[in-house]
C-alpha positions as CSV (number, residue, x, y, z in Angstrom):
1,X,12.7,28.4,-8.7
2,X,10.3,26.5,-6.4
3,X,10.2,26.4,-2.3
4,X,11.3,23.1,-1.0
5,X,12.8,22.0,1.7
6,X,15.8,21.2,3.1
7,X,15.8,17.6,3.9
8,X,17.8,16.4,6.7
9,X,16.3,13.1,7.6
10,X,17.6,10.1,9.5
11,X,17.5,6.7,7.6
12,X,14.4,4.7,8.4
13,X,13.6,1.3,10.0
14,X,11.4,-0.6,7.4
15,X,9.6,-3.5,8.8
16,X,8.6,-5.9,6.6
17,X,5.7,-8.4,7.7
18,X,6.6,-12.0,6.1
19,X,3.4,-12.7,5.1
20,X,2.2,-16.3,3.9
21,X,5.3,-18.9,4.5
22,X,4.0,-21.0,1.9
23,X,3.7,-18.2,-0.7
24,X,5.5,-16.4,-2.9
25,X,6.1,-13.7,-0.1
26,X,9.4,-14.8,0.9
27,X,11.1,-14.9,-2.1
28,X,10.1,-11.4,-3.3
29,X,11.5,-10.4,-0.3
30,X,14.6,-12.2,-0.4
31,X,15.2,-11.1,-4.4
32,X,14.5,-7.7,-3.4
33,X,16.8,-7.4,-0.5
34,X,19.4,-9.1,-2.5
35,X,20.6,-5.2,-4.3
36,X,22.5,-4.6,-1.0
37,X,22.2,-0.9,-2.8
38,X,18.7,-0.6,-0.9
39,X,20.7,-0.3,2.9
40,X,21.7,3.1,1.9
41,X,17.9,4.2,1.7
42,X,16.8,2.5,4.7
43,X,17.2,-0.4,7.5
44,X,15.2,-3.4,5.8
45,X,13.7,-5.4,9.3
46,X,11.8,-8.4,8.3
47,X,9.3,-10.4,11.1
48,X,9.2,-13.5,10.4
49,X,12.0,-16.7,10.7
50,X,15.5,-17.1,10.3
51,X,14.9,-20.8,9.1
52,X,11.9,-20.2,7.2
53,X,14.1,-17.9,5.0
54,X,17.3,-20.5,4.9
55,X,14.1,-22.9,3.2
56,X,12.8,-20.7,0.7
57,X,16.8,-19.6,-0.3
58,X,17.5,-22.9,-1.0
59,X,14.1,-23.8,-2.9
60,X,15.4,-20.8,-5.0
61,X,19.1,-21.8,-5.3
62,X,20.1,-18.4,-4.1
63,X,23.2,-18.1,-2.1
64,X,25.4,-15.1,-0.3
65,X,22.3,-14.2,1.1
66,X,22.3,-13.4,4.7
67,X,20.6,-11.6,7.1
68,X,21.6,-10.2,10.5
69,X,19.7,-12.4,13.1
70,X,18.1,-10.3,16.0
71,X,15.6,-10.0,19.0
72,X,14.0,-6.6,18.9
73,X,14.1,-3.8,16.1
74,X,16.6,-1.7,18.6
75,X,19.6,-4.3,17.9
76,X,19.0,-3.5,14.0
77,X,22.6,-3.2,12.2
78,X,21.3,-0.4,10.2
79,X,24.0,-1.1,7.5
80,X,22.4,-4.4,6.7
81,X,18.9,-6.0,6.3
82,X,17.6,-7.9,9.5
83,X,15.3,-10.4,10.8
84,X,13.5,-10.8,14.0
85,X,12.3,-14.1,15.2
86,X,8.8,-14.0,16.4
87,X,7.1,-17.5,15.0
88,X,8.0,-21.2,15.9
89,X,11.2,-22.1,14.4
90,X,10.3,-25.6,13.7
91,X,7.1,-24.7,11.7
92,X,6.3,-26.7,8.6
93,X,6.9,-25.3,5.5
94,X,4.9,-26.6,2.5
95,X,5.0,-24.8,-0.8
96,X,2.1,-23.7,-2.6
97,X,-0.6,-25.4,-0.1
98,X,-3.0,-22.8,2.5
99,X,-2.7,-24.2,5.6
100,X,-3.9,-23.1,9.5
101,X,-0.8,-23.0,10.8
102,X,0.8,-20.6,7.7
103,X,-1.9,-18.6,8.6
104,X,-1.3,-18.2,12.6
105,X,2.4,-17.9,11.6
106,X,1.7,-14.7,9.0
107,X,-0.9,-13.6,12.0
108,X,2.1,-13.4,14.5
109,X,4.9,-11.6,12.2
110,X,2.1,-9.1,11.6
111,X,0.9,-8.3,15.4
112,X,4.6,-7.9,16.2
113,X,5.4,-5.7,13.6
114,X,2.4,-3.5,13.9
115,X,3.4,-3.2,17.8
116,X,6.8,-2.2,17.1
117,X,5.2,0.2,14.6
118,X,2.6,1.7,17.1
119,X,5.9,1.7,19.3
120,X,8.1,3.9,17.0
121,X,10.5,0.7,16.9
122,X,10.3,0.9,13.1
123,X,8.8,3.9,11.0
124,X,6.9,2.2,8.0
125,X,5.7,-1.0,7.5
126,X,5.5,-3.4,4.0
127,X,3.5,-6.3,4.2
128,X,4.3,-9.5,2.4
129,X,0.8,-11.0,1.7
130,X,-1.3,-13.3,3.3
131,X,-3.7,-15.7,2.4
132,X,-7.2,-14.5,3.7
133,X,-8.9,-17.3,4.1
134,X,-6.4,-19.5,6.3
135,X,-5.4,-15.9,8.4
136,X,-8.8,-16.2,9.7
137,X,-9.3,-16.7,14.0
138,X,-10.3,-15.4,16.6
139,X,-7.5,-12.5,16.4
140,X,-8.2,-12.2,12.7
141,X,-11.9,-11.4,11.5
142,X,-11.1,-9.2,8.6
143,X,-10.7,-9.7,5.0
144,X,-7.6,-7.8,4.6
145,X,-4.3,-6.2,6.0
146,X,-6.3,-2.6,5.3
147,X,-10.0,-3.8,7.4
148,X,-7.1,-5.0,10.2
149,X,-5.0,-1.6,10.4
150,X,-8.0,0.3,10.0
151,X,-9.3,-1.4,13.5
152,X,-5.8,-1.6,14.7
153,X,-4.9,2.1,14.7
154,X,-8.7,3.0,15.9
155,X,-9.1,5.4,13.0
156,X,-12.8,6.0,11.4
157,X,-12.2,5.3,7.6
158,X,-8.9,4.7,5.6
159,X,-8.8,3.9,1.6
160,X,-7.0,1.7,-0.8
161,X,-4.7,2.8,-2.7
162,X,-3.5,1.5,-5.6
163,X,-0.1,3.3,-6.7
164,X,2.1,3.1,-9.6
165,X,4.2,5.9,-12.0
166,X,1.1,6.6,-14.5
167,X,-1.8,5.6,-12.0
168,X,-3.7,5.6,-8.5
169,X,-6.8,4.4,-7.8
170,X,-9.0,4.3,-4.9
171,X,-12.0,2.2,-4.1
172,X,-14.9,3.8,-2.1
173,X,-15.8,-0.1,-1.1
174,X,-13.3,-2.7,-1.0
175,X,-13.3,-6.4,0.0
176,X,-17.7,-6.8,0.3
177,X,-19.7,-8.9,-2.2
178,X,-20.1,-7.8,-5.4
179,X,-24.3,-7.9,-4.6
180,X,-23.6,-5.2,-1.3
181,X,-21.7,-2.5,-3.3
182,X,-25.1,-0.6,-4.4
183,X,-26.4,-0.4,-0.6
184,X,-23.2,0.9,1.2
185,X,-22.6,3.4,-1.4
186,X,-23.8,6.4,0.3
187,X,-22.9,10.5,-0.1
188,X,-20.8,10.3,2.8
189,X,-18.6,7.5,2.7
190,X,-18.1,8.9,-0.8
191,X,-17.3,11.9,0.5
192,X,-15.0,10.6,3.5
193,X,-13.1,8.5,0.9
194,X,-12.4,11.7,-1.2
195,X,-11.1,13.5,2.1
196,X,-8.5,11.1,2.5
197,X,-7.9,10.7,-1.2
198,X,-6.8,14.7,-1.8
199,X,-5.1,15.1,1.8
200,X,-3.2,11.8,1.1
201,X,-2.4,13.5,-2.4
202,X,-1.2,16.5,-1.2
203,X,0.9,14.6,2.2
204,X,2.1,11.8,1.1
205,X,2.7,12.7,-3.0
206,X,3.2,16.0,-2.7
207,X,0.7,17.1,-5.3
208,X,-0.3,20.6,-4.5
209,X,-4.0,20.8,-6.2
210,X,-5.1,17.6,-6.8
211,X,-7.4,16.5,-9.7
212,X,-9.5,13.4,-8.8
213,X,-11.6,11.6,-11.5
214,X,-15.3,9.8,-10.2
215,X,-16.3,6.9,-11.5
216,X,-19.6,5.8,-12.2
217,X,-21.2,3.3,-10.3
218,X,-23.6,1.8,-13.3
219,X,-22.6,1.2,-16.4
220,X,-22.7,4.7,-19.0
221,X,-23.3,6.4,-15.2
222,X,-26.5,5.4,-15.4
223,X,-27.4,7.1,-18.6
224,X,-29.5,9.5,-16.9
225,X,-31.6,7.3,-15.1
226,X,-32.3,4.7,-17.4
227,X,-29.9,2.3,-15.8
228,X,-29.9,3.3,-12.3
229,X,-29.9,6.5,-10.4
230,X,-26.9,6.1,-8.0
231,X,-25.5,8.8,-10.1
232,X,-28.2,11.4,-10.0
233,X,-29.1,10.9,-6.2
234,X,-25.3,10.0,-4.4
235,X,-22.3,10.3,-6.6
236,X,-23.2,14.1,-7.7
237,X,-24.2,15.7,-5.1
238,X,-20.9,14.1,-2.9
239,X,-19.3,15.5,-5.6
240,X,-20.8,18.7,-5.4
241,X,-20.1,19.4,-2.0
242,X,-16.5,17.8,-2.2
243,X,-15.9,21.2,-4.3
244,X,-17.3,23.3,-2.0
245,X,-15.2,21.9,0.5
246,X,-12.2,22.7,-2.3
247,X,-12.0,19.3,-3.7
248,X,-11.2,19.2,-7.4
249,X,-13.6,16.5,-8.1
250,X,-14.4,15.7,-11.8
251,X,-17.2,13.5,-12.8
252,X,-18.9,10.7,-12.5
253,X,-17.0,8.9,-15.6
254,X,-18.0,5.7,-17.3
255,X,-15.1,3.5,-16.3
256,X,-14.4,1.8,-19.4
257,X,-14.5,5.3,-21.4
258,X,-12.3,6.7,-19.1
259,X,-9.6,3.7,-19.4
260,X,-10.3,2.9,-22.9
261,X,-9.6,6.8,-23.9
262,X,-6.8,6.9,-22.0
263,X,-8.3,10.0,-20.3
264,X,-7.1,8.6,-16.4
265,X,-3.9,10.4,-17.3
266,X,-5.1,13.8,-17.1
267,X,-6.0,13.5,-13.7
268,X,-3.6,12.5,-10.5
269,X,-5.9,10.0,-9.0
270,X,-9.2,8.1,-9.7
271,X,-11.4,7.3,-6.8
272,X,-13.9,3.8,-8.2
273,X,-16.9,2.3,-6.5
274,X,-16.0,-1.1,-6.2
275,X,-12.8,-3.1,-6.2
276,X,-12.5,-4.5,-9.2
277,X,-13.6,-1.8,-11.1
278,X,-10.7,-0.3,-9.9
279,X,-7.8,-3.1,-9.6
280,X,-8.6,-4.5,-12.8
281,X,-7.7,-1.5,-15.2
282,X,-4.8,-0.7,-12.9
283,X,-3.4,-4.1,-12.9
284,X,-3.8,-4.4,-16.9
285,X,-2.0,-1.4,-16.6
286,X,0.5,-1.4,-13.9
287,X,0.6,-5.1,-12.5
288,X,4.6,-5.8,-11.9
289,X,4.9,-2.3,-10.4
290,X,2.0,-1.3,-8.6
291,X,1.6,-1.0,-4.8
292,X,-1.2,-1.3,-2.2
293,X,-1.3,1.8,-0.2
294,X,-3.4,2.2,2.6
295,X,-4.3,6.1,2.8
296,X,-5.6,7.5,6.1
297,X,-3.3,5.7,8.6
298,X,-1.0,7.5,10.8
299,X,1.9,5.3,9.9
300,X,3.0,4.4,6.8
301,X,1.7,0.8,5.1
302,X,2.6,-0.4,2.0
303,X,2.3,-4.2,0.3
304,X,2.9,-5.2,-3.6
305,X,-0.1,-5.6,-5.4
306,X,-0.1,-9.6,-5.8
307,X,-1.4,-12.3,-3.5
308,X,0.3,-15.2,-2.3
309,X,0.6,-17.0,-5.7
310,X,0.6,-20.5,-4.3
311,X,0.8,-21.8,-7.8
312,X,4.4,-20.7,-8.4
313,X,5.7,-20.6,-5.2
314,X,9.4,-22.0,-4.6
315,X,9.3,-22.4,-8.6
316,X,11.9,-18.7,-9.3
317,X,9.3,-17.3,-11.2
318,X,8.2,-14.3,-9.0
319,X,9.2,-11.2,-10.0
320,X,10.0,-9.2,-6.9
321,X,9.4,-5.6,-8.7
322,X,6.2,-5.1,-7.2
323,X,7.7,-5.6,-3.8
324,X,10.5,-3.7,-4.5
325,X,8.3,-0.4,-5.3
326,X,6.6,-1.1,-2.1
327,X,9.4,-0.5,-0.5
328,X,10.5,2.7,-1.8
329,X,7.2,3.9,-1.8
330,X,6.8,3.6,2.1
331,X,10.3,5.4,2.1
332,X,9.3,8.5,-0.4
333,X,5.9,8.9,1.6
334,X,7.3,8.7,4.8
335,X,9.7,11.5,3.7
336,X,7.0,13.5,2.1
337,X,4.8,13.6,5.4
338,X,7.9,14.6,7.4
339,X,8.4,17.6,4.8
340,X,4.7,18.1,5.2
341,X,5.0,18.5,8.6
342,X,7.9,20.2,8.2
343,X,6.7,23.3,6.2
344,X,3.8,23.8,8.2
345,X,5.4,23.9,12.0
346,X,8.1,26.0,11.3
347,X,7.7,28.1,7.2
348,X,11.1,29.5,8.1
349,X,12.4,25.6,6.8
350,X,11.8,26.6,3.6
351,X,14.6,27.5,0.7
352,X,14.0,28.7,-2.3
353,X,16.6,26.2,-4.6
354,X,16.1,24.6,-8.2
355,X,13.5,21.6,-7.8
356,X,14.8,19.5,-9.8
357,X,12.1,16.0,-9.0
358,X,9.1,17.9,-11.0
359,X,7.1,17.7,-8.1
360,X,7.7,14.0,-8.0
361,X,8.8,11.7,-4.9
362,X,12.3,11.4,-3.9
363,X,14.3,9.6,-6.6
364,X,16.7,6.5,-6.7
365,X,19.4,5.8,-9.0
């Protein structure tokens, strides 16, 4: 017997930022949304255009595939996935080309829907992706979705997450130059990054004592100097005082032993350096079904963990899996912080019955 707790939630309002027009971000959507199964989980509320979606539906020969057109997310039909107008309805779509005014158009769908998420109009947000070059204006000086919530929301520090069933990784830096990851690494953005790492663990996964895995920075961690001494002077002592602080922080690891071995599974998250040291293990590993999950934000974000893939665009080769797992993942975290919350206003919420997830997030048939 394990203490859970009764869960009594309402179903959710899911926005769902459109993303790139000329990408592959409408039709992941669109196969996604097409299991009309999903409306019993939550209210699927797209921002984006009606007529941009009739386009890419016909590129992709799909048909009996509507949505329920509306204004604001209050008129939602929350038996049915929605759409909200909020671009030009005449705008030019051209498959598989970066162009400024796809960029405005993915810039608008995601102001509004952040608003109506700040708001409480929706409770979660996925974000179709966006090309981050032709984003780029005077609204938009960031190199991601997760620079632009982190400013959005006003908080200090978030981290990306990369989620899937057997892995997530964290990056201490993210999108910087390759040649300006040795400078910013420093004991306390380490250590910030490992603060939201275990309370996102324990939050939004409900994993009660987390294990987190370090990489190295240099390659064999330095070998004890030889190579570099990142290790020695930053990554241990932040990980020394991350257990002091209760942290169950193991390492630094070399990060192709660690992979290679297989030894990533014996620990429930693994905090990397540098993006790609990170993203390119988990997306060997867990590319159709990982998610981007930005930790450290009072709302919920999720995105899949592919770009805009001009090259296939309107071709029906996307796989919408990755998209699909976004979605339920903002729906089993957002259910996991409200349980969260839950148990610690009020412990008289908790009854003992059988746990029958393992400790895992809410399952779907």
């Amino acid at each position: 017997m394990k203490t859970t707790i009764v869960e009594d939630f309402p179903k959710i309002k899911l926005g769902i930022s459109q993303g790139d027009i000329n990408g592959i971000g409408y039709e992941v959507i669109i196969k996604a949304l097409l299991d009309v199964r999903i409306n019993e989980f939550f209210t699927p509320i797209i921002y984006g255009s009606s007529k941009v979606l009739a386009y890419h539906r016909k590129a992709l020969d799909i048909e009996n595939f509507n949505l329920n057109s509306i204004r604001i997310a209050s008129e939602a039909n929350l038996k049915r996935s929605n759409i909200i107008n909020c671009i030009d309805e005449n705008i030019r779509v051209e498959l598989g080309k970066s162009t400024e005014i796809a960029g405005a158009a993915s810039l608008r769908a995601l102001e509004v829907a952040v608003e109506d998420l700040k708001n409480g109009e929706i409770d979660a947000l996925v974000t179709a992706p966006i090309n981050k070059d032709n984003i780029q204006s005077k609204d938009f000086k960031f190199p991601g979705h997760t620079e632009y919530l982190k400013h959005k929301f006003g908080v200090k520090e978030v981290l990306m997450l990369m989620v899937s069933d057997r892995l997530k990784v964290g990056v201490v830096t993210g999108h910087i130059a390759l040649k300006d990851v040795a400078s910013s690494i420093t004991v306390d953005l380490i250590l910030s990054k490992l603060r939201i790492l275990n309370k996102s663990l324990i939050e939004d996964f409900n994993i009660g004592k987390p294990k987190i895995a370090i990489l190295g920075l240099n390659p064999h961690c330095g070998d004890n100097g030889l190579i570099g001494n990142e290790e020695n002077e930053i990554l241990i002592p932040a990980i020394n005082t991350a257990r002091k602080e209760g942290i169950v922080a193991m390492g630094p690891f070399a990060a192709d032993g660690l992979f290679g071995s297989k030894d990533y599974l014996k620990y429930d998250a693994i905090l990397a350096m540098y993006h790609d040291q990170g993203l390119a293990p988990f997306k060997s590993i867990s590319f159709e079904s990982g998610v981007n999950y930005t930790a450290g934000l009072p709302f919920v974000r999720t995105s899949p963990a592919h770009g805009t893939a001009f090259e296939i665009a309107g071709k029906n080769e996307a796989s919408e899996h990755s998209f699909r797992e976004a979605m339920y993942l903002a729906l089993d975290i957002w259910k996991n912080r409200q349980q969260h919350k839950m148990l610690n206003s009020n412990p008289l919420l908790i009854s003992q019955e059988t746990n029958n997830s393992g400790g895992k997030s809410n399952q779907r048939e």
